[in-house]
N, C-alpha and C positions, 0 to 999 in steps of 0.2 A: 504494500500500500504506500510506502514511503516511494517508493518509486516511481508511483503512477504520479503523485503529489507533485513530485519532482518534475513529471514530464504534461502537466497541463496546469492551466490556473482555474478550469472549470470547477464545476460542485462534484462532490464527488459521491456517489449513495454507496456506501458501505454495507453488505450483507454481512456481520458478523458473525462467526462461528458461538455455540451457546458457549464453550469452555474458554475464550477470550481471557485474557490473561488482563487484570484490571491495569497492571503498571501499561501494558501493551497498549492497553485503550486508552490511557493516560496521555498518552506519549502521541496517540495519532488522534487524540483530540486537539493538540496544541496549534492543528491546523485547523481553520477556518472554515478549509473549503468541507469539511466531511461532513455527511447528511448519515446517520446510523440509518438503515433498514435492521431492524429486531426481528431476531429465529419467529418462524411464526409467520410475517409478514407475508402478503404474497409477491414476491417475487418479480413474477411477469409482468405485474404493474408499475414497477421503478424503473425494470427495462425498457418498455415502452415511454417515459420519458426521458431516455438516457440518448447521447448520440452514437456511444460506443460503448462496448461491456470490456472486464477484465474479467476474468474467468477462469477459476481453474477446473479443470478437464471434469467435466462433470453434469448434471441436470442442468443446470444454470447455460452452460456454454451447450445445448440443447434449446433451450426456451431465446435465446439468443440470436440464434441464425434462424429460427423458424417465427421469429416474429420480429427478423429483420433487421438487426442492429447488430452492426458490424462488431466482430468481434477480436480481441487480441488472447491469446490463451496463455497461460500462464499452468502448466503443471505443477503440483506438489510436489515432485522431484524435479521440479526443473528439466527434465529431459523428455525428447518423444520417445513414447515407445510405442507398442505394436497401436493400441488403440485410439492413441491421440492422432497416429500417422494419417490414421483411414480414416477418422475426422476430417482433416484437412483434406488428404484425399478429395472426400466426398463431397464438402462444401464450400473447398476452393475460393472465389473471390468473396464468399461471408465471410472469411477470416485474415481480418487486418493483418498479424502476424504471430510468431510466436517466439515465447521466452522473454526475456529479459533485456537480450540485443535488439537496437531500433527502437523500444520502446515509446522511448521521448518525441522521436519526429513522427513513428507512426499515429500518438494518439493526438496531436496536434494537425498533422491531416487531416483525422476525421474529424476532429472540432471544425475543423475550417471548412471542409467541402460535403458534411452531412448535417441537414436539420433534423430533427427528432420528427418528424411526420416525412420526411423520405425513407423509402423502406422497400426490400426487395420485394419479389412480388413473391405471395406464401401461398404453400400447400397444402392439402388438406388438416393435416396437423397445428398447421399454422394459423389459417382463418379458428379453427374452433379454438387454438389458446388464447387467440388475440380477441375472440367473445366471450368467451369466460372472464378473462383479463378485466376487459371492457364492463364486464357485468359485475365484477366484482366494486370495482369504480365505483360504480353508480348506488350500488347497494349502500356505499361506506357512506356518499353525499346526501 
């Protein structure tokens, strides 16, 4: 997270792990830009006003490209392996890039050349997370 911090001066929505180490949260509170999403939250509706996701390999980086918001992945190990590969693979230009290198310029791109209502075009997975999504909205207002 310190990284991503480093590489944009956007808001940043933070999905926190529930076991969050408080010194840890402590420490990336001291930045401004962070918006906590709380375990529980749903998800697909911070995405949806996000320009780009950081994501590590997982449901999230799933709800990400199927509801259109470029993505940068970021593994738990830092490293591709078999299943992150055929990720990328498979979703190719939804995924801004990967790891740690490039980071800074890649996610400053997407700030600059994607609004939060541009979006690839979804499929069927995609329309129903992004009305669910939508419905969950509208429930909370």
């Amino acid at each position: 997270v310190e990284r991503v911090i480093d590489a944009t001066s956007e808001p940043l929505r933070v999905v926190a792990p529930r076991n969050l180490d408080s010194a840890c949260r402590s420490r990336l509170e001291q930045s401004r830009q962070i918006i906590w999403v709380e375990p529980g939250t749903n998800v697909a509706t911070a995405l949806l006003d996000s320009r780009a996701a950081v994501c590590a390999f997982g449901i999230s980086a799933y709800e990400a490209v199927e509801l259109g918001v470029p993505l940068w992945l970021l593994t738990h190990s830092g490293e591709r392996d078999g299943d992150s590969s055929r990720f990328i693979d498979f979703f190719g230009p939804r995924v801004l890039g990967f790891g740690l290198d490039g980071i800074t310029g890649g996610l400053q791109r997407a700030a600059a050349e994607t609004s939060s209502r541009e979006r690839y075009g979804l499929g069927g997975l995609g329309t129903n997370l992004l009305n669910w999504a939508r419905k969950e909205v509208q429930d909370e207002t």
